[in-house]
C-alpha positions as CSV (number, residue, x, y, z in Angstrom):
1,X,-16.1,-22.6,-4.1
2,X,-14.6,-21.3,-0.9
3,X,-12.0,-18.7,-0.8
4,X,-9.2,-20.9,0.4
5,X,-9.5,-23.3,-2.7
6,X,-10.2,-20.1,-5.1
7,X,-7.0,-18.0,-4.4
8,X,-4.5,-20.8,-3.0
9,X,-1.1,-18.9,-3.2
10,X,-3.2,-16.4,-0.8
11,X,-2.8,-16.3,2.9
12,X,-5.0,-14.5,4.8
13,X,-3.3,-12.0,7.3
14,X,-6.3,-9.9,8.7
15,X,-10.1,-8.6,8.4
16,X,-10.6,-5.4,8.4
17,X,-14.6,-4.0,8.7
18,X,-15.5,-7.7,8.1
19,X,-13.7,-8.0,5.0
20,X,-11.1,-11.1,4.6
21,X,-7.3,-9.3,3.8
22,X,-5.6,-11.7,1.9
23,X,-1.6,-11.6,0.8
24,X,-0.7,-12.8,-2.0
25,X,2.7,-15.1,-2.6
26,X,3.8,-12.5,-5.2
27,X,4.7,-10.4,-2.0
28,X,7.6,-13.1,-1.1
29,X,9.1,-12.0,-4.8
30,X,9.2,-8.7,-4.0
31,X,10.0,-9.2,-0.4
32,X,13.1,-10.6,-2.5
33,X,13.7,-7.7,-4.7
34,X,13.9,-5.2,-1.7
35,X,16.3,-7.3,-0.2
36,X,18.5,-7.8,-3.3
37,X,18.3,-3.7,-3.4
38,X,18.6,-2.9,0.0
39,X,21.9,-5.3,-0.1
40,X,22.7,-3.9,-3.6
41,X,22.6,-0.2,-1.9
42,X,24.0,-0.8,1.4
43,X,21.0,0.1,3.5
44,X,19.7,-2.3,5.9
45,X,17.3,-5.3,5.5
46,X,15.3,-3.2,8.2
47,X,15.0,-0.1,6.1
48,X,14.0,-2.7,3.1
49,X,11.4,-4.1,5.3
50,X,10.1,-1.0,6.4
51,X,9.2,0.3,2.6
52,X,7.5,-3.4,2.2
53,X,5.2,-3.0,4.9
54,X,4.5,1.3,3.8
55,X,3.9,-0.1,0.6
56,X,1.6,-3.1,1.5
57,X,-0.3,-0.6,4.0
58,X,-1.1,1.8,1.0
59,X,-2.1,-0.5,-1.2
60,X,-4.6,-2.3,1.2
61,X,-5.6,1.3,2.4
62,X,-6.0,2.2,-1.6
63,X,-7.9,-1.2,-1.8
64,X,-10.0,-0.8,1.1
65,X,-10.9,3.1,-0.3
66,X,-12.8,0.6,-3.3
67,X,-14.1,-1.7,-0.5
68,X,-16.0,0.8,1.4
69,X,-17.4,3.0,-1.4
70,X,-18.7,-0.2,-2.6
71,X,-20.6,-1.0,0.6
72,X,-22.0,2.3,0.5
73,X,-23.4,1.9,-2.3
74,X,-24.6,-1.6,-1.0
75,X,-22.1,-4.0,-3.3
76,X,-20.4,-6.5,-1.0
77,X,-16.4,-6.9,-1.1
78,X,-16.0,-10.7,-0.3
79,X,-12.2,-10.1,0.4
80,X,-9.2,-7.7,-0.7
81,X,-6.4,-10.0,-2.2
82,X,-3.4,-7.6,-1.7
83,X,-0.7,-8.2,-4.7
84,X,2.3,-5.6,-5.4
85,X,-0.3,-3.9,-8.0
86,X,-3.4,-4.3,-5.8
87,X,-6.7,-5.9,-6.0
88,X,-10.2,-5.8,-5.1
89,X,-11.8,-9.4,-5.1
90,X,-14.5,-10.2,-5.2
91,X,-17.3,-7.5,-5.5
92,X,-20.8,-9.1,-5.4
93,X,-24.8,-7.8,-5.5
94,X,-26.1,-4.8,-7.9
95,X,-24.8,-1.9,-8.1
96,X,-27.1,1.5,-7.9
97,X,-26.9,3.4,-10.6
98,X,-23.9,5.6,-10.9
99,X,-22.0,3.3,-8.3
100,X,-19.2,2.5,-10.6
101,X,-17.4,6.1,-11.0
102,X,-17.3,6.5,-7.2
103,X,-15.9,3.0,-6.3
104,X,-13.4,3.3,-9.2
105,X,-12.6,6.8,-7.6
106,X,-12.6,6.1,-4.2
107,X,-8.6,3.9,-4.0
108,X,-6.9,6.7,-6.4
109,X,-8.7,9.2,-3.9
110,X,-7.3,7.6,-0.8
111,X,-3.8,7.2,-2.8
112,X,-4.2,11.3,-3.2
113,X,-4.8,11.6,0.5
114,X,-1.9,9.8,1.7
115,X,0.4,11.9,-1.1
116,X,-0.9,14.7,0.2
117,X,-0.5,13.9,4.2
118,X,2.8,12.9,2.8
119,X,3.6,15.9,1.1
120,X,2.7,18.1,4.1
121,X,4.9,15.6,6.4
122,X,7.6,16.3,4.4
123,X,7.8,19.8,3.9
124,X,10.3,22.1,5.7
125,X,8.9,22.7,9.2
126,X,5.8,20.6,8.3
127,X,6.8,18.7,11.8
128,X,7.9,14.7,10.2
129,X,11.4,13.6,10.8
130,X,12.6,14.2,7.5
131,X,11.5,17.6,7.4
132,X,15.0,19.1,8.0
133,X,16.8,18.1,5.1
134,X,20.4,17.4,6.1
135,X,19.7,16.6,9.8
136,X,20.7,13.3,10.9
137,X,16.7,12.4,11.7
138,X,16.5,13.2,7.8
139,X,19.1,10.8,6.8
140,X,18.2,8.2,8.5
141,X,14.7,8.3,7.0
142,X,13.4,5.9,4.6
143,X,12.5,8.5,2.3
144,X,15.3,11.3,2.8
145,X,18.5,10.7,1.2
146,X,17.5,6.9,1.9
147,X,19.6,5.0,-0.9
148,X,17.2,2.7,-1.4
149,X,14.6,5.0,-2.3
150,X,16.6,6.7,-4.7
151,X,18.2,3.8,-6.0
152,X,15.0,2.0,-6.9
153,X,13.6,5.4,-8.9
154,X,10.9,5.4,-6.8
155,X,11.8,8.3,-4.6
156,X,14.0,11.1,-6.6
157,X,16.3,12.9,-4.2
């Protein structure tokens, strides 16, 4: 059974180190619920838009984390179906012993990586645009007294 007919509400969008990225149609819901916030908050659809496609590159970075520790460990990822939640699809071949702990480990490692390049951005003189709290680069940030941020609880100000 191919891919197409296996996962039809998904749309492939790329291939990254051979491996099929596919979006799911779940993406268009929450595509929906940013823009109902970002109207809801008076931000822009832009600023909306912009925390989608952050948070559809972490996942498929967290995602692709699992993908590669897999091939390491010579387990093939047939294709990354991205949802808001994530996914790995599709893992075929034996795994070595032990394999399972480190390709479990390896997305909430990557996820730990970019908190912590995050982190660093964002301290005070750590060099990112919202590094000066109060500056106007900082309020015009997504993250930095960004209403939508704070209003959807996902960022606390």
């Amino acid at each position: 059974m191919s891919a197409a007919v296996a996962r039809p509400w998904a749309l492939q969008v790329g291939r990254i180190f051979g491996i099929p990225i596919r979006l799911h149609a779940t993406f268009v819901l929450l595509l929906v619920w940013v823009a109902l916030l970002t109207a809801r908050s008076g931000e822009t659809l832009l600023r909306g838009v912009a925390f989608l496609i952050l948070l559809v590159a972490s996942v498929t970075l967290h995602e692709l984390g699992h993908a590669l520790v897999a091939r390491r460990h010579r387990v093939v990822s047939e294709e990354i179906v991205l949802l808001p939640i994530g996914r790995l699809g599709g893992l075929r071949g034996p795994a070595a012993a032990g394999a399972e702990l480190p390709i479990a480990l390896a997305g909430p490692l990557v996820n730990l990586g970019l908190a912590l390049a995050l982190g660093i951005a964002l301290l005070p003189g750590g060099g990112g645009p919202v590094a000066a709290a109060g500056t106007e680069a900082a309020s015009s940030s997504l993250l930095a007294g960004g209403r939508l941020a704070s209003g959807s609880g996902l960022v606390a100000d």
